[in-house]
C-alpha positions in Angstrom: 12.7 11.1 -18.4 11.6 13.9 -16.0 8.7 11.9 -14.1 6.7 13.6 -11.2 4.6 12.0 -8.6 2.1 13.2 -6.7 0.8 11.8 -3.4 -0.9 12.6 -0.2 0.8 9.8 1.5 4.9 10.5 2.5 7.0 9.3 5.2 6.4 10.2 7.8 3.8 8.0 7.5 4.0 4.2 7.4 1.7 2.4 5.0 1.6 0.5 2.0 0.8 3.2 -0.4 4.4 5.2 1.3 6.3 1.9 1.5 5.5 1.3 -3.0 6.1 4.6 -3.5 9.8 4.9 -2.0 10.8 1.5 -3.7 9.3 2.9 -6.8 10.9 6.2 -6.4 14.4 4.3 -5.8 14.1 2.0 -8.7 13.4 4.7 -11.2 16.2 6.4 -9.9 18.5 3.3 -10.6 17.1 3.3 -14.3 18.7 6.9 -14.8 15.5 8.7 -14.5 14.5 11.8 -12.4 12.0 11.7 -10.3 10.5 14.0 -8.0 7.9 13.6 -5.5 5.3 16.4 -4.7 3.9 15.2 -1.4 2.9 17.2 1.7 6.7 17.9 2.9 6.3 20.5 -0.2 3.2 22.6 1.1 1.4 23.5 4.7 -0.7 20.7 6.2 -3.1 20.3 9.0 -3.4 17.0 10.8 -6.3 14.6 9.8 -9.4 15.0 12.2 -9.8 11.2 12.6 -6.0 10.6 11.9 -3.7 13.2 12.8 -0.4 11.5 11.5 -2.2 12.3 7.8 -1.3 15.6 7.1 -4.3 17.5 4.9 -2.5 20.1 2.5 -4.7 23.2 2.4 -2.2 25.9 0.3 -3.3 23.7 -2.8 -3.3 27.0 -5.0 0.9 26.4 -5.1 0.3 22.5 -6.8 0.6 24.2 -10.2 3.3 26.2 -10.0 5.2 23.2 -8.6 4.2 21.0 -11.5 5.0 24.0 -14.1 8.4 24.6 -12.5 9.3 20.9 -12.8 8.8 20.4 -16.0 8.0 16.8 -16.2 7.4 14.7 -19.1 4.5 12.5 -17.1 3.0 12.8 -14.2 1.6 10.1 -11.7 -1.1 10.9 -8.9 -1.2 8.0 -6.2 -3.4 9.3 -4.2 -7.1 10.7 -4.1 -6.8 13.6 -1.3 -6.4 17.2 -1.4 -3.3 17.2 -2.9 -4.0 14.7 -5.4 -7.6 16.4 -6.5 -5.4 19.7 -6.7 -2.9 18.2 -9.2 -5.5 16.6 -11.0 -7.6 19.8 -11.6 -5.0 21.8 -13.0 -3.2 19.0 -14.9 -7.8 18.2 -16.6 -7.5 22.4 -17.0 -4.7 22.2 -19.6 -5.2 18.7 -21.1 -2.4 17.1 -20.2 -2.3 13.3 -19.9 -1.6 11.5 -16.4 -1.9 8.2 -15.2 -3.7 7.6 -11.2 -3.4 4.5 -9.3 -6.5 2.8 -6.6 -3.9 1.8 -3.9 -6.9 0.9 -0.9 -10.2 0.2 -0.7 -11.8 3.7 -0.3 -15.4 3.1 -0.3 -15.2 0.4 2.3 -12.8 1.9 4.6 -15.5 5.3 4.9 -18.1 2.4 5.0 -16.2 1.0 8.0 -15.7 4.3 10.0 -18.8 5.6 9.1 -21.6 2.8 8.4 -24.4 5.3 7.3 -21.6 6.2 4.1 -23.0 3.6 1.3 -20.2 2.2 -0.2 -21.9 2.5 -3.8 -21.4 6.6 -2.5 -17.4 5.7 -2.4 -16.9 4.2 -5.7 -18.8 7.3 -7.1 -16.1 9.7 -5.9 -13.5 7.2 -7.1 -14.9 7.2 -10.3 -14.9 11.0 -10.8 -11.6 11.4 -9.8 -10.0 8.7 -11.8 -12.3 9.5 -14.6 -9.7 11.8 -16.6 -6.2 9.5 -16.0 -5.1 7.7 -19.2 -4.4 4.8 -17.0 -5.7 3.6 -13.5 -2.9 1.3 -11.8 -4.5 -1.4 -9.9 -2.1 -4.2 -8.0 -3.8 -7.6 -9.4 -6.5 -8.7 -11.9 -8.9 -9.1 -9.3 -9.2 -5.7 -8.6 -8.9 -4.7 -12.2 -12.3 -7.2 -12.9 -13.8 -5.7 -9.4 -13.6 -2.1 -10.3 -14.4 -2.7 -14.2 -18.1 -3.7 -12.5 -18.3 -0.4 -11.0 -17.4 0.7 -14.1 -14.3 2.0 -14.0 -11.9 2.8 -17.8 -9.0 2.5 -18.7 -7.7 0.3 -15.8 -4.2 -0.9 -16.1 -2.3 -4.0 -13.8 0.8 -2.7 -11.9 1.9 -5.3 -9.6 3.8 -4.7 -6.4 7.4 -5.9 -5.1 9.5 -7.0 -2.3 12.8 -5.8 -1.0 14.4 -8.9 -0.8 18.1 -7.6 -0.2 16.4 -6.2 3.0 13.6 -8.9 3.5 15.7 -11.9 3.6 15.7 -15.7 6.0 17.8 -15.9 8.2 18.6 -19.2 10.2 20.9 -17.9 12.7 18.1 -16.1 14.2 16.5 -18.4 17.3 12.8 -17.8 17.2 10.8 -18.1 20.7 10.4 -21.9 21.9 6.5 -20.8 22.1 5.4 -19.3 18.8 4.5 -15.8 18.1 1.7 -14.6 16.0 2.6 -11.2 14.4 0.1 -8.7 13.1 2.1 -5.8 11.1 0.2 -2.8 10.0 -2.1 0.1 10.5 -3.5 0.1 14.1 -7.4 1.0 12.7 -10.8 -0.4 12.5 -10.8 -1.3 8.7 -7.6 -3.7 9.5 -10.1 -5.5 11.6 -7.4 -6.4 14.3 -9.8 -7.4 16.8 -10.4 -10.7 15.1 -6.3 -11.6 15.1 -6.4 -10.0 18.7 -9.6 -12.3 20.1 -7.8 -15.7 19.0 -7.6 -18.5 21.7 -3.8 -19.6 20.5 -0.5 -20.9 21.7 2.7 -18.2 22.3 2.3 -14.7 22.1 0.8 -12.1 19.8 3.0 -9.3 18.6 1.5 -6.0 17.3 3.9 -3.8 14.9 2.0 -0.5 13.8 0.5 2.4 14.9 -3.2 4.4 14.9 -6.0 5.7 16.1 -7.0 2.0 17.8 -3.9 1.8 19.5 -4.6 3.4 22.8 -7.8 1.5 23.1 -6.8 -2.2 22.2 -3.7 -2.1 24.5 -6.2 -1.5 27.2 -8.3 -3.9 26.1 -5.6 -6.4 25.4 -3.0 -6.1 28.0 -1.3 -9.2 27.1 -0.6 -8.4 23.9 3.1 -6.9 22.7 2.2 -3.6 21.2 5.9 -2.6 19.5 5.1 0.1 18.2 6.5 1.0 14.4 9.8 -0.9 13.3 11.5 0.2 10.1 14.0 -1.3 8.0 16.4 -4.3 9.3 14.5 -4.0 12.8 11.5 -4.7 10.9 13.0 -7.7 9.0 14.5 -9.4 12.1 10.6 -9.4 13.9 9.6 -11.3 11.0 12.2 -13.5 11.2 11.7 -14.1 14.9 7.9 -14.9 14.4 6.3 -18.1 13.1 3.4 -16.9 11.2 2.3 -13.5 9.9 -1.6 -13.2 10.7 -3.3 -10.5 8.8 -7.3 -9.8 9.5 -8.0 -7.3 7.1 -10.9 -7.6 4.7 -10.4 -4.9 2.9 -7.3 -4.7 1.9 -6.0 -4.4 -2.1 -2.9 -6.4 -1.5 -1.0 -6.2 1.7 2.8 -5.9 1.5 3.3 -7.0 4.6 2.7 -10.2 3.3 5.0 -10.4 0.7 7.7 -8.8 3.6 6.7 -11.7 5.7 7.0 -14.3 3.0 10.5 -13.1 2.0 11.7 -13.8 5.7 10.6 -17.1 5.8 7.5 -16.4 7.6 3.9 -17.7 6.4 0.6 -16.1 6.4 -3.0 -16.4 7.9 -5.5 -14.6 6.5 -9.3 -14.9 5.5 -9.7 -16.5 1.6 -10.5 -12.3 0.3 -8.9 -10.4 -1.8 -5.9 -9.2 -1.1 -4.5 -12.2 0.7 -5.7 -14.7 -2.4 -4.0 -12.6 -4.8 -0.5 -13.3 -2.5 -0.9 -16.1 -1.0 -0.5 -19.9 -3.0 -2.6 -21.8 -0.7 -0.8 -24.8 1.7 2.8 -22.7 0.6 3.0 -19.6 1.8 -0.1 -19.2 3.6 -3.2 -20.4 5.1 -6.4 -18.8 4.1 -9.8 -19.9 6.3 -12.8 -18.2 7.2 -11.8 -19.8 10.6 -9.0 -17.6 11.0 -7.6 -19.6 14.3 -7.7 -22.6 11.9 -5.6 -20.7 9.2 -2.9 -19.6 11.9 -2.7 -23.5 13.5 -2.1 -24.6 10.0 0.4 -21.9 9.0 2.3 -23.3 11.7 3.2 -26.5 9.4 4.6 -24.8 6.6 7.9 -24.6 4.8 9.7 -21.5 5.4 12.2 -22.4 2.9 9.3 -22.6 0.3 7.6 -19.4 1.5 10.8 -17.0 0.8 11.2 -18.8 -2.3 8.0 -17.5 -3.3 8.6 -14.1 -2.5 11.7 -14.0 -4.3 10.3 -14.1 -7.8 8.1 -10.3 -7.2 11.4 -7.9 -7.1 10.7 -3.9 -6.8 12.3 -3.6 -10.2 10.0 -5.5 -12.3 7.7 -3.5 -11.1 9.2 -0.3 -11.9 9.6 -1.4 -15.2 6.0 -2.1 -15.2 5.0 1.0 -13.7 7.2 3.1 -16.4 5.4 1.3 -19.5 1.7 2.4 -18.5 3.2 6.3 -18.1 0.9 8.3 -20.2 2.8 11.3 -22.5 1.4 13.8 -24.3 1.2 12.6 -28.1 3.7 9.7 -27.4 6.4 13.0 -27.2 7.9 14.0 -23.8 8.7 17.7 -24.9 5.0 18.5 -25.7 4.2 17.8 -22.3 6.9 20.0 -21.3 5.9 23.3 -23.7 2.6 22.7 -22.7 3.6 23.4 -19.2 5.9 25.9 -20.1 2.6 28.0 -21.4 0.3 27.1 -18.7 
């Protein structure tokens, strides 16, 4: 099968919505199908005002011709920006079936930058533009029951995964006598860092990420390691090397860093919201506590051994598999979709 995705968010960029989409892309590849991801790297971008590593497409007249020329027999958007309205006009134009996904938390993330944005304002522009997909991918049931009450349709669960042939324990590794608190992440104010960063606690705090906060909170915090972004096995071996990931965020939909962290051995501290309660089995693989300096003390107890365990069990492909059974085509046939396109 001929699938195309379209997204906003491409490496370079490091987030969770890149970081599902490349495992995705590699497991459907490994299942013998083609794939191919229209993403900014395809078009001319200008840097986001408020974050310039987000490149804004703005020669979205070309998104059709690249859909038509591909031919595919479905077609995926991930994303809600330029790129993603573009596909999805010209895709409603023809009436051709595609499937969306709600990878963040859009209304309260503007909400957060931008407090005089109502969030109700948010999920209104959500709901138009996921109005016409067949299905909406959502990560857990609690998002699918939390955006049914804003009344979204036709929302569909696609759970997320965990390379754990790259995210691994490993006990030769000597972690610090003193432990280290890791955050790993986005370096922004809707990943509400400050409240892992304020923490009266024992060791060292690590910071792996970058963002627009960045700058500011190394001032602020000079005694905090700010590494920057790690990637692959670098990546792994700072999990392994810390003793609990902490991760602030309020907003979040899931958090893959978590499951990363989990498949290393390392446990989590988090607040009891969604994202980290649809991850984390309590007093296992993480801590959750509205005290969040509680939650990382406590982590501090568990059983490593238990936590990547745990992890184990949510492998990238079950959920390609997953993702490939909610794929919308055009009268259950594949070529329609195609002489449609052919036409259009």
């Amino acid at each position: 099968m001929r699938i195309l995705i379209v997204s906003d968010a491409w490496a370079p960029q490091v987030n969770g919505v890149v970081t599902s989409l490349t495992a995705l892309v590699r497991e459907l590849r490994g299942l013998g199908h083609q794939v191919k991801l229209l993403s900014p790297a395809d078009f001319r971008s200008l840097p986001c005002p408020t974050y310039p590593e987000i490149p804004l497409v703005w020669d979205l007249w070309r998104v059709g011709a690249a859909i038509r020329d591909y031919r595919p027999d479905c077609v995926h958007i991930a994303t809600e920006g330029p790129l993603g309205w573009a596909a999805r006009r010209w895709l409603v134009k023809r009436g051709l079936a595609f499937s969306t996904a709600i990878h963040t938390r859009f209304p309260e993330y503007v909400s957060t930058r931008w407090p005089w944005i109502a969030p109700r304002w948010g999920y209104a522009f959500l709901r138009a533009f996921h109005r016409p997909s067949q299905a909406v991918l959502v990560t857990t049931e609690r998002l699918r029951e939390e955006f049914a009450s804003w009344d979204f349709a036709r929302l569909q669960l696609w759970r997320k995964g965990v390379d754990t042939v790259l995210f691994r324990p490993d006990g030769r590794r000597l972690r610090p006598a003193l432990p280290v608190f890791l955050y790993v992440g986005r370096i922004a104010a809707e990943k509400n860092l400050p409240a892992f960063l304020d923490l009266d606690l024992p060791g060292e705090k690590w910071v792996v990420g970058d963002g627009p906060q960045r700058e500011a909170l190394q001032r602020q915090y000079p005694q905090v390691r700010f590494l920057g972004y790690r990637h692959g096995q670098a990546l792994a071996e700072t999990y392994q090397d810390v003793a609990v990931l902490v991760f602030p965020s309020r907003t979040d939909t899931y958090g893959l860093v978590m499951l990363e962290a989990l498949a290393c051995g390392t446990p989590v501290a988090a607040y009891p919201v969604a994202g980290p309660l649809d991850v984390l089995l309590p007093g296992q693989s993480g801590v959750m506590d509205e005290d969040l300096r509680a939650a990382c003390l406590a982590a501090l107890t568990l059983d490593r051994e238990r936590c990547a365990e745990l992890a184990a069990a949510q492998s990238w492909h079950a959920s390609a598999l997953e993702f490939l059974a909610l794929q919308p085509l055009i009268d259950g046939e594949p070529a329609v979709l195609g002489e449609a396109l052919a036409e259009g």
